[in-house]
C-alpha positions as CSV (number, residue, x, y, z in Angstrom):
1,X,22.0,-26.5,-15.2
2,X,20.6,-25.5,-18.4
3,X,19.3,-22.1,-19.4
4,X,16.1,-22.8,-20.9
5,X,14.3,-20.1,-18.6
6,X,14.3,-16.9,-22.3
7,X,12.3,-20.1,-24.0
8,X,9.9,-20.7,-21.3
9,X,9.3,-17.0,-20.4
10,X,8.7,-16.0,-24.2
11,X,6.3,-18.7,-24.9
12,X,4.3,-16.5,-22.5
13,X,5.2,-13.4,-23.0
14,X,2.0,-11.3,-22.0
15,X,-0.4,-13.9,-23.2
16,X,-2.7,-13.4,-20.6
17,X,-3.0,-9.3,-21.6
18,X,-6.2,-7.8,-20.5
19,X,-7.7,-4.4,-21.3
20,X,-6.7,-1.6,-18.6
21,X,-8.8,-0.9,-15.2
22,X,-12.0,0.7,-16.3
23,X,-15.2,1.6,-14.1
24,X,-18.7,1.4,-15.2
25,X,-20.3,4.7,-14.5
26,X,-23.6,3.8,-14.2
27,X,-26.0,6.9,-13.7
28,X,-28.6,5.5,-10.7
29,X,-30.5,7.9,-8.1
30,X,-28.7,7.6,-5.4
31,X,-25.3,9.3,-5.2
32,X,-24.3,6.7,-2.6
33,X,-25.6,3.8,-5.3
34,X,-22.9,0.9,-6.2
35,X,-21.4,2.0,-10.0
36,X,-21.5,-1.2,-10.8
37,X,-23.6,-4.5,-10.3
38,X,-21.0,-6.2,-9.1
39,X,-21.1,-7.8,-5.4
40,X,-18.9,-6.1,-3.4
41,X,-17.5,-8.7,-0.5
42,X,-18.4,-7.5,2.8
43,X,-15.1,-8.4,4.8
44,X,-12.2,-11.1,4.4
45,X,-10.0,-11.4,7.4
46,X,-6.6,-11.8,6.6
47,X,-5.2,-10.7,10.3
48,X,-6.2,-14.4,11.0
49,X,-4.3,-15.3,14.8
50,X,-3.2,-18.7,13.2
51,X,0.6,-18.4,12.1
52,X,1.7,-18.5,8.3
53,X,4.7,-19.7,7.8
54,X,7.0,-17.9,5.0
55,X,7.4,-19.7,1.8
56,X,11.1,-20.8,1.5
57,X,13.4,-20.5,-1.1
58,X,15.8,-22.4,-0.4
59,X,19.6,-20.7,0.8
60,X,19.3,-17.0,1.1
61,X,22.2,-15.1,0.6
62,X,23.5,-13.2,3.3
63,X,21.7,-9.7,2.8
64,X,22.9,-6.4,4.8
65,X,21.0,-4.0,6.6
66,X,21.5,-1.5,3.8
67,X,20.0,-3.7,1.2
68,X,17.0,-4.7,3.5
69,X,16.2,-1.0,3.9
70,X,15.8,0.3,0.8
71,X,13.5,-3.0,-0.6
72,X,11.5,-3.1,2.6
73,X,11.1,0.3,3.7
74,X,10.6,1.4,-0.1
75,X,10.5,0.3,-3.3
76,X,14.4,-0.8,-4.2
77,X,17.2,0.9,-5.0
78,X,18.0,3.0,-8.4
79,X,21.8,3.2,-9.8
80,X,23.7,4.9,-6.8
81,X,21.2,4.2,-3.5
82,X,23.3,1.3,-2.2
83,X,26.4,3.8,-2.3
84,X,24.7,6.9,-0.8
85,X,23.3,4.6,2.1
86,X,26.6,3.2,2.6
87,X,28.6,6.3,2.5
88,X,25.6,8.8,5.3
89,X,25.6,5.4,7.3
90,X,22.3,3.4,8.3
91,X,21.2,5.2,10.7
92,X,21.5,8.5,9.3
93,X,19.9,7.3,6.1
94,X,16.8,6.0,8.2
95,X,16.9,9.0,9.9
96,X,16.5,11.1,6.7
97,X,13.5,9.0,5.9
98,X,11.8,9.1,8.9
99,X,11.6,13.0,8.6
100,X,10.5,13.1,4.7
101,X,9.3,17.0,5.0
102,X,13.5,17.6,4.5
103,X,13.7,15.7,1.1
104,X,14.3,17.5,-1.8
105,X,11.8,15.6,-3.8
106,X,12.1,18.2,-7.0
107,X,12.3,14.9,-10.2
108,X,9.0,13.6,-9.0
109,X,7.4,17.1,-8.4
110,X,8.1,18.1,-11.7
111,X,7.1,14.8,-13.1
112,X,3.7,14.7,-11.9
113,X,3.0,18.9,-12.2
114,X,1.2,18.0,-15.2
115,X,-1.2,15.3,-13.2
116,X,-4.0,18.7,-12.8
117,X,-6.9,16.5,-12.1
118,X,-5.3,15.0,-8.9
119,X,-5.4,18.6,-7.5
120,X,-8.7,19.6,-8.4
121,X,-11.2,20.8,-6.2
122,X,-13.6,18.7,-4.7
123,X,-16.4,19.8,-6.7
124,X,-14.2,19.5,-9.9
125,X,-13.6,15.7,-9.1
126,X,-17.0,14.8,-8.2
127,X,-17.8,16.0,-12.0
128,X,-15.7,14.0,-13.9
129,X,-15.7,10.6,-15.2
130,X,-14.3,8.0,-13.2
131,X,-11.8,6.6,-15.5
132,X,-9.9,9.4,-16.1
133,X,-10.2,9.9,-11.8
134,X,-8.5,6.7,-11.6
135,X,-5.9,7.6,-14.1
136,X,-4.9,10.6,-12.2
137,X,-4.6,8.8,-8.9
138,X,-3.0,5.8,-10.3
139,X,-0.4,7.7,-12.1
140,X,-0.1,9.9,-9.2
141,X,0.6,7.7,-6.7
142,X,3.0,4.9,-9.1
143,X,5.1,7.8,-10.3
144,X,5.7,8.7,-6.5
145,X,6.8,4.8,-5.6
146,X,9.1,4.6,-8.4
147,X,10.7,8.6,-8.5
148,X,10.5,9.7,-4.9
149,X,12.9,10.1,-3.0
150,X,10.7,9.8,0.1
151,X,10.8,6.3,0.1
152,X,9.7,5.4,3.7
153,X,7.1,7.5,3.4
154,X,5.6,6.4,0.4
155,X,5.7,2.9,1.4
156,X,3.6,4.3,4.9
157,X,1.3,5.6,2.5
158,X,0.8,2.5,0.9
159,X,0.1,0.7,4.5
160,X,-2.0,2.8,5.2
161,X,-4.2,3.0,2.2
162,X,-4.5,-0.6,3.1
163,X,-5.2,-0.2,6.6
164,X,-8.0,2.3,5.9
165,X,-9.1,0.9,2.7
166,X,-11.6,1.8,0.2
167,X,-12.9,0.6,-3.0
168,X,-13.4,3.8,-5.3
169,X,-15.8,1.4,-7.6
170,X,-18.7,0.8,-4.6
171,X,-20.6,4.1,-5.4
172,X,-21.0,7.1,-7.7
173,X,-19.2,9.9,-5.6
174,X,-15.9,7.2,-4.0
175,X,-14.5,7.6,-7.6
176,X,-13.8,11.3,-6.9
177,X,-13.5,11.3,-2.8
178,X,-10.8,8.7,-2.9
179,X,-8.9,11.2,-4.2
180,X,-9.4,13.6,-1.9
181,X,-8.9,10.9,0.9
182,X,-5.3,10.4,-0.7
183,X,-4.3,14.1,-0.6
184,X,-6.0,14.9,2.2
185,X,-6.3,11.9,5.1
186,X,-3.5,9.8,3.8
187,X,-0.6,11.5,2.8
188,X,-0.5,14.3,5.7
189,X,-0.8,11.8,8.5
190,X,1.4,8.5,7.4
191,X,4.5,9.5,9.5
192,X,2.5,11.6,11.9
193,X,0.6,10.5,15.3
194,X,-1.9,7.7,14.8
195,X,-4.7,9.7,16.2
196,X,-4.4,12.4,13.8
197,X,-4.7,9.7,11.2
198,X,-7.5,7.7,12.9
199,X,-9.6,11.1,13.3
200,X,-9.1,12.2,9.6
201,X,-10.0,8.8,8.4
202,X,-13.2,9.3,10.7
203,X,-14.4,12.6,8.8
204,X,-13.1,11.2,5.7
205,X,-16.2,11.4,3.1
206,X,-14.6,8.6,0.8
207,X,-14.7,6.5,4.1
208,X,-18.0,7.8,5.3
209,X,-19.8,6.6,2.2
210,X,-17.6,3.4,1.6
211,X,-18.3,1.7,4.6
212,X,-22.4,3.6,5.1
213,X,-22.5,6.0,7.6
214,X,-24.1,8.2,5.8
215,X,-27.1,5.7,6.0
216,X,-26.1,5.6,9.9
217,X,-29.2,7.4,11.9
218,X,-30.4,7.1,15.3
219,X,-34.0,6.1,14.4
220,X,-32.0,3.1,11.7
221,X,-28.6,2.5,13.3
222,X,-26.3,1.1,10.4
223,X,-23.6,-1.3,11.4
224,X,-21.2,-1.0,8.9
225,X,-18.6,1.6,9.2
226,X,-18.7,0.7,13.2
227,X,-17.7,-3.0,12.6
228,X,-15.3,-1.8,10.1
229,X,-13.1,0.4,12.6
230,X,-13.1,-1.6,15.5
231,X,-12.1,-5.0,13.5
232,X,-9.8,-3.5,10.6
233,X,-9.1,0.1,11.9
234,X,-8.1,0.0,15.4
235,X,-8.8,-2.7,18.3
236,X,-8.4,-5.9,15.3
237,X,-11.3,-8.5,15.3
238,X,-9.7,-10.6,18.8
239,X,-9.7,-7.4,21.0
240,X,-12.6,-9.1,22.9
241,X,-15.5,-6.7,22.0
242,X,-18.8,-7.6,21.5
243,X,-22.0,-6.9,19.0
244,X,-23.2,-5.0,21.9
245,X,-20.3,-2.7,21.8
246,X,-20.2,-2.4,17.8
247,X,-23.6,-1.2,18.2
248,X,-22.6,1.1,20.7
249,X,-20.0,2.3,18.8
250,X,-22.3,2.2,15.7
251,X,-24.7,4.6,18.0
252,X,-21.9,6.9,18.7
253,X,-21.5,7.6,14.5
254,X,-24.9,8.4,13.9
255,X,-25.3,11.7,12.0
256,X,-21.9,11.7,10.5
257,X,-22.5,12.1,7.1
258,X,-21.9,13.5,3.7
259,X,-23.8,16.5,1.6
260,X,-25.0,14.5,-1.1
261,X,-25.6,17.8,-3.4
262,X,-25.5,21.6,-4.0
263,X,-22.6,23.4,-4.2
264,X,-20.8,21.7,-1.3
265,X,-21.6,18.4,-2.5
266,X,-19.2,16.0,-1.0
267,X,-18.7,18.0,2.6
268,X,-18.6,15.9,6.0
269,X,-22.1,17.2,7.3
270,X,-22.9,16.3,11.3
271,X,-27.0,16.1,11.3
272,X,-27.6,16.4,15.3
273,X,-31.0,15.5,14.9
274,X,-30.4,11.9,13.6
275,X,-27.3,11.5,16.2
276,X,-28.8,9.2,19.2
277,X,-28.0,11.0,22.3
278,X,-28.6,8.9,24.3
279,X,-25.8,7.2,27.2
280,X,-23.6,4.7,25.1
281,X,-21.2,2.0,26.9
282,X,-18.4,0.5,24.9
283,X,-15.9,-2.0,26.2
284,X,-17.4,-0.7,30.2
285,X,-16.4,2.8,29.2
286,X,-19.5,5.2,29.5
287,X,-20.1,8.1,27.0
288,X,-22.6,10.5,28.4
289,X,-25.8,11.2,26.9
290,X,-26.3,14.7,25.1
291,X,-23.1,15.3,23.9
292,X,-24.0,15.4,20.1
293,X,-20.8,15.8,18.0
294,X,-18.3,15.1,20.8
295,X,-19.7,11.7,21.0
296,X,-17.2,11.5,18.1
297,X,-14.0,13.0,19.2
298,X,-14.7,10.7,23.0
299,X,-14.4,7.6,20.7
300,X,-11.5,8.5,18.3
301,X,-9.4,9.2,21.6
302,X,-11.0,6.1,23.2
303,X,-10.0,3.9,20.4
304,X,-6.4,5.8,19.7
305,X,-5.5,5.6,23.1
306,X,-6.6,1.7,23.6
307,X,-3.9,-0.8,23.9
308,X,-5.3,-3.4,21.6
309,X,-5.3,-0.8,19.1
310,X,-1.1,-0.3,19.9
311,X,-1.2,-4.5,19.6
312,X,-2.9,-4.4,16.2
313,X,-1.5,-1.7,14.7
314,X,2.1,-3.0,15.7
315,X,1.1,-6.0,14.7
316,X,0.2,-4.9,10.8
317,X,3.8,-2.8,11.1
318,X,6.1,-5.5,11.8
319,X,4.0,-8.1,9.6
320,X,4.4,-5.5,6.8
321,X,7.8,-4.8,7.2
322,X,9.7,-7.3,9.0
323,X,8.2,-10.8,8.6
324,X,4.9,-12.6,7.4
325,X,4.8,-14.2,11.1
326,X,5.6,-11.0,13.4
327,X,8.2,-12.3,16.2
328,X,6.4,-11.3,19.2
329,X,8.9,-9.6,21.3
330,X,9.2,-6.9,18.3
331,X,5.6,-6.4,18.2
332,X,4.7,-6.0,22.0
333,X,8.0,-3.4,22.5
334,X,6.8,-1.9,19.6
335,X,3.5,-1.8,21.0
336,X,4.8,-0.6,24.5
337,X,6.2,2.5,22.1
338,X,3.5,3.6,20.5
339,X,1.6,4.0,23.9
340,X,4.6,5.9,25.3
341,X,4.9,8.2,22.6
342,X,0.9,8.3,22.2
343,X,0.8,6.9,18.9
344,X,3.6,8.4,17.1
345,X,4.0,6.4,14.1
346,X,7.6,7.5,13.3
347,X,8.5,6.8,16.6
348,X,7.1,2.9,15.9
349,X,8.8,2.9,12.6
350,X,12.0,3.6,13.9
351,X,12.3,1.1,16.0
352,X,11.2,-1.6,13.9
353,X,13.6,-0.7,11.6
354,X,16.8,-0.1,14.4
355,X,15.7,-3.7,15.9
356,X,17.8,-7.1,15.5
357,X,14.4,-8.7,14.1
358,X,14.6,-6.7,11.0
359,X,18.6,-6.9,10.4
360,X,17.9,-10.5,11.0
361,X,14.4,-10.9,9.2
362,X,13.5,-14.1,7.0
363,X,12.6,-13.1,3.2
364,X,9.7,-11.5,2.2
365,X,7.9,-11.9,-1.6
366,X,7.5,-8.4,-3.0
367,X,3.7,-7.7,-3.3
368,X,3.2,-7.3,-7.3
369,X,3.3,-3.1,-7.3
370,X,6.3,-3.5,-5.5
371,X,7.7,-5.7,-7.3
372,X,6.7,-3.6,-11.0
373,X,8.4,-0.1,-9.1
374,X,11.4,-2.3,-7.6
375,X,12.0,-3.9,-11.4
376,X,11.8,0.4,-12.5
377,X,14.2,1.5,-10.2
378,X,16.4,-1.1,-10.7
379,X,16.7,-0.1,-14.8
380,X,16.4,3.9,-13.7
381,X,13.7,3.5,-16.4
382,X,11.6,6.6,-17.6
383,X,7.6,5.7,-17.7
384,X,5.3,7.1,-19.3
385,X,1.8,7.6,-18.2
386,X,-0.6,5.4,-20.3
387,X,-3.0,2.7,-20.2
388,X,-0.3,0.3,-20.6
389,X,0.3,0.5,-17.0
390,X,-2.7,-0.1,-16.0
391,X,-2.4,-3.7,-18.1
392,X,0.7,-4.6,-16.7
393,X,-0.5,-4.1,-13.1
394,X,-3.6,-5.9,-14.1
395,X,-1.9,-8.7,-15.3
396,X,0.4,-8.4,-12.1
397,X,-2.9,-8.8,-10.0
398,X,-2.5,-5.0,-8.3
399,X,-3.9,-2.2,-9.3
400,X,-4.0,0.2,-6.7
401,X,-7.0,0.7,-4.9
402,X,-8.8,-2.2,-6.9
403,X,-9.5,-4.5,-3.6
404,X,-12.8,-4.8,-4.1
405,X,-13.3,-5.8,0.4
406,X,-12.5,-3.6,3.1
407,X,-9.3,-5.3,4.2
408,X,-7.1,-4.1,1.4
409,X,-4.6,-6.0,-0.2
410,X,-2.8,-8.9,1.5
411,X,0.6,-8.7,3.6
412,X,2.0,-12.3,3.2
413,X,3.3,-14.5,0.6
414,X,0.8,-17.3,-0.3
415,X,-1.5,-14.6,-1.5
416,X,1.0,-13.7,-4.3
417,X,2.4,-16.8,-5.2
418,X,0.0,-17.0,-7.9
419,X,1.2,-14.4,-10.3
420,X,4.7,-15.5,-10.7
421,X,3.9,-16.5,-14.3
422,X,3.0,-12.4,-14.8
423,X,6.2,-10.9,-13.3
424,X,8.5,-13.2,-15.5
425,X,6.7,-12.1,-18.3
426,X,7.0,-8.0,-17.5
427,X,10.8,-8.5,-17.0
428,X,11.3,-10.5,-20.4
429,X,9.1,-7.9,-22.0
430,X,11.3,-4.9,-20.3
431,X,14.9,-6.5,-20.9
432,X,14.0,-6.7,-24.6
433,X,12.3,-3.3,-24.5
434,X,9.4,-4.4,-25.6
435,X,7.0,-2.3,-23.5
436,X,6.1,1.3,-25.2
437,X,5.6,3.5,-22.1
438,X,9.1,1.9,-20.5
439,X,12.3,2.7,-21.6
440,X,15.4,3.0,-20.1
441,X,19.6,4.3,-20.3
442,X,21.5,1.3,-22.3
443,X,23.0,-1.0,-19.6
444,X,27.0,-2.3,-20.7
445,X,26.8,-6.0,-20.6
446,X,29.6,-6.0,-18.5
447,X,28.9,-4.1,-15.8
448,X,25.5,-5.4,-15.7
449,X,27.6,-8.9,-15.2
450,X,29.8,-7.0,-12.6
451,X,26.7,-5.4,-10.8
452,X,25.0,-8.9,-10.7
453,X,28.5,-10.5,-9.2
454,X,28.4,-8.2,-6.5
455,X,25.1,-7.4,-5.7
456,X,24.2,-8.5,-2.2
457,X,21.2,-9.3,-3.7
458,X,21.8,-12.1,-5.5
459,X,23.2,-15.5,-4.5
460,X,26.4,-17.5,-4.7
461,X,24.8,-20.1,-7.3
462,X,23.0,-17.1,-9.3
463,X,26.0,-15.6,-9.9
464,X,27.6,-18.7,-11.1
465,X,25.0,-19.9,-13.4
466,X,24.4,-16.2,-14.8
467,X,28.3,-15.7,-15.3
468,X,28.4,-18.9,-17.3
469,X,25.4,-17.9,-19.8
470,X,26.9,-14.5,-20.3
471,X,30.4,-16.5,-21.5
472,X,29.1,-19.1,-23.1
473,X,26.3,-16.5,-25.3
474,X,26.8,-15.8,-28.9
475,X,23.9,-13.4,-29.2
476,X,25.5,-10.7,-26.8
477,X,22.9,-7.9,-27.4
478,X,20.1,-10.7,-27.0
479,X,21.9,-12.1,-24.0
480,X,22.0,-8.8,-22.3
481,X,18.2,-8.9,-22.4
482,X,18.1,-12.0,-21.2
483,X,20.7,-11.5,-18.3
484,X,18.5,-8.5,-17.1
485,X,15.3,-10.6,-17.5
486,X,17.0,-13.3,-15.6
487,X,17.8,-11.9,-12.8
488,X,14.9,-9.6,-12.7
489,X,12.9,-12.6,-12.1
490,X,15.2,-14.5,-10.3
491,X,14.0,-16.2,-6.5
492,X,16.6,-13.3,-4.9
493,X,15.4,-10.8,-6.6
494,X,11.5,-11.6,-5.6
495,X,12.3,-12.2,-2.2
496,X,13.6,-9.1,0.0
């Protein structure tokens, strides 16, 4: 086989560049008004029953438990990972993980100590513009995927910022809220029990005027928000309910709102007199009339507790982190322990990850963040927060946060097979350092050669054909590059 791959990937290096994620702030009446005329999609179902079959790519190599771990259940290993996972063992490792709070996470701390606006008050974020809010979060939450060493947990915080998605560009105040959803709804509850979650997500004013509640009164019920949790937060759209029950359940949300201004602009607000008191019946459970407020507490706990909500959320889990087609036996015993241990996600985690399904799992494409914070790790590189990053993950196709429908960003492969092109283009442009906010320690051609001959990660033939280009080279600082590029964007290196 020829190399011809360094000729093909520079004809396109970063041809297809596009200016970084901006937001149009318009300045309308509303506080709830859309920033920007742009249609915002209602709802895309991508937890579709019908089975996806994983794209192949051809012989996998035989990849360990080890390796699996620290790709799936985080973002890839830096220099040394593979060595300390090996040496505390498996399960200790996943152990450590699975209890982040004991982490030592002091590199990306200090890293990000300077990132003031993502700790602002509320009323501080509500005041300023929206491009330099999504900055803030951006770099926040990219420098944690690539620097932290609470890998589990980040990658449960991006699941769940899926799971309870919401589009910062849909009105004037989300710009601002989705930060404070972040810090506080996300981020405290993603290893936690899933009722904790469900009921922060509930009083969440990011969520609250994402998805119109606070345009949800008795005397003009509003439907959206109630759809919304049963079909993408909880129970999943085949749990069998009806529109009689998400108008029930839309019934039960009326009130719950958000102080649009004053001084505590942006506060969850409950408005008794536009919550409809009267009895509600959802799925043939009763909620009595008069009860106001705890109309809203009875339904978290009804919807927590329900064991379609278990099925659905094991469901996303193992689809997420074991297989684009969830084997069924994982995802009902995983089910069967998330209603014994009433919803206690670390509980679920750890046994996805202890079970055969996942030491045995079929590969998986890295989503396009993962894959630019996997690609980071890998080089132990040292970013730099500008607007460059924003254009690379643009080009990649993820910015965070930038799903423009309630669903978040797709799970499974055939949704990403389209920016291929992109990520062979960033790891050209990285291996030849020619990316301003990316550099990175100088990598010995020969034990980049040696690293690539034993990784686990890369295949029989790989190894072969990149072991004959590095011999045969006579441009041996330009063949490093290349090297690094290649495998970088190499089938095995793509697929976890």
């Amino acid at each position: 086989m020829e190399f011809n791959r360094r000729t093909f990937l520079r004809a396109g290096l970063l041809t297809s560049a596009t200016t970084a994620v901006s937001c149009v702030a318009g300045r309308q009446n509303s506080p709830f008004a859309p920033e920007s005329e742009e249609p915002i999609p209602t709802i895309i179902i991508e937890e579709s029953p019908a089975p996806i079959e994983p794209i192949s790519t051809g012989e996998q190599p035989d990849i360990s438990r080890e390796i699996r771990l620290l790709n799936r259940a985080g973002y890839g290993p830096r220099p040394g990972d593979l060595e300390e996972v090996m040496t505390v063992g498996y399960e200790a490792y996943l152990q450590e993980q699975l209890n982040p709070a004991g982490i030592d996470d002091v590199e990306v701390e200090q890293i990000l100590a300077d990132n003031d606006l993502y700790r602002a008050s509320t009323q501080t974020l509500l005041e300023e513009e929206p491009r330099d809010l999504f900055f803030a979060l951006g770099w926040e939450t990219l420098a944690r995927k690539i620097y932290s060493k609470k890998q589990l947990y980040e990658a449960l915080v991006e699941f769940w910022s899926d799971h309870f998605h919401i589009y910062p560009r849909k009105a004037r105040l989300l710009s601002g809220l989705k930060v404070v959803d972040d810090r506080e709804v996300i981020r405290p509850h993603a290893l936690g029990r899933f009722r904790d979650l469900l009921a922060a997500s509930v009083h969440s004013p990011a969520m609250l005027v994402y998805l119109d509640n606070v345009r949800n009164i008795a005397e003009s019920p509003n439907e959206n928000y109630a759809r919304e949790l049963l079909e993408l937060h909880t129970m999943g759209v085949n749990a069998g309910y009806s529109q009689d029950d998400v108008e029930a359940v839309a019934r039960l949300l009326t009130g719950l709102s958000v102080r649009p201004r004053g001084s505590d602009r942006g506060e969850v607000i409950f408005v008794n007199r536009r919550h409809d008191n009267r009895e509600k019946s959802v799925l043939g459970t009763t909620f009595a009339a008069n009860q106001g407020e705890q109309d809203i507490e009875d339904l978290i706990d009804f919807l927590a507790s329900h064991p379609k909500t278990a099925d659905f959320i094991s469901y996303k889990l193992v689809r997420r982190f074991v297989s684009d087609v969830p084997p069924p036996a994982l995802v009902n015993s995983a089910s069967q322990i998330f209603q014994q241990s009433d919803g206690d996600i670390q509980a679920v985690m750890s046994h996805i990850l202890l079970s055969s399904e996942f030491a045995n799992a079929d590969p998986k494409l890295k989503r396009p963040l993962t894959f630019f914070a996997s690609v980071c790790r890998a080089v132990d590189a040292d970013i730099r927060p500008t607007q460059i990053l924003g254009m690379i993950l643009t080009q990649l196709g993820q910015v965070p946060f930038m799903w423009p429908a309630p669903n978040g960003y797709p799970d499974v492969a055939h949704a990403w097979t389209g920016t291929l092109l992109a990520r062979w283009n960033l790891a050209l442009a990285l291996a030849h350092r020619e990316i301003d906010s990316i550099s990175y320690p100088d990598i010995d051609t020969e034990r980049l050669l040696q690293a690539v001959r034993l990784s686990n990660l890369t295949s029989d033939d790989l190894r072969a054909l990149l072991t004959e280009y590095a011999q045969t080279s006579e441009e041996r600082t330009v063949m490093k590059g290349d090297l690094l590029a290649l495998w970088l964007s190499s089938p095995e290196f793509q697929w976890i």
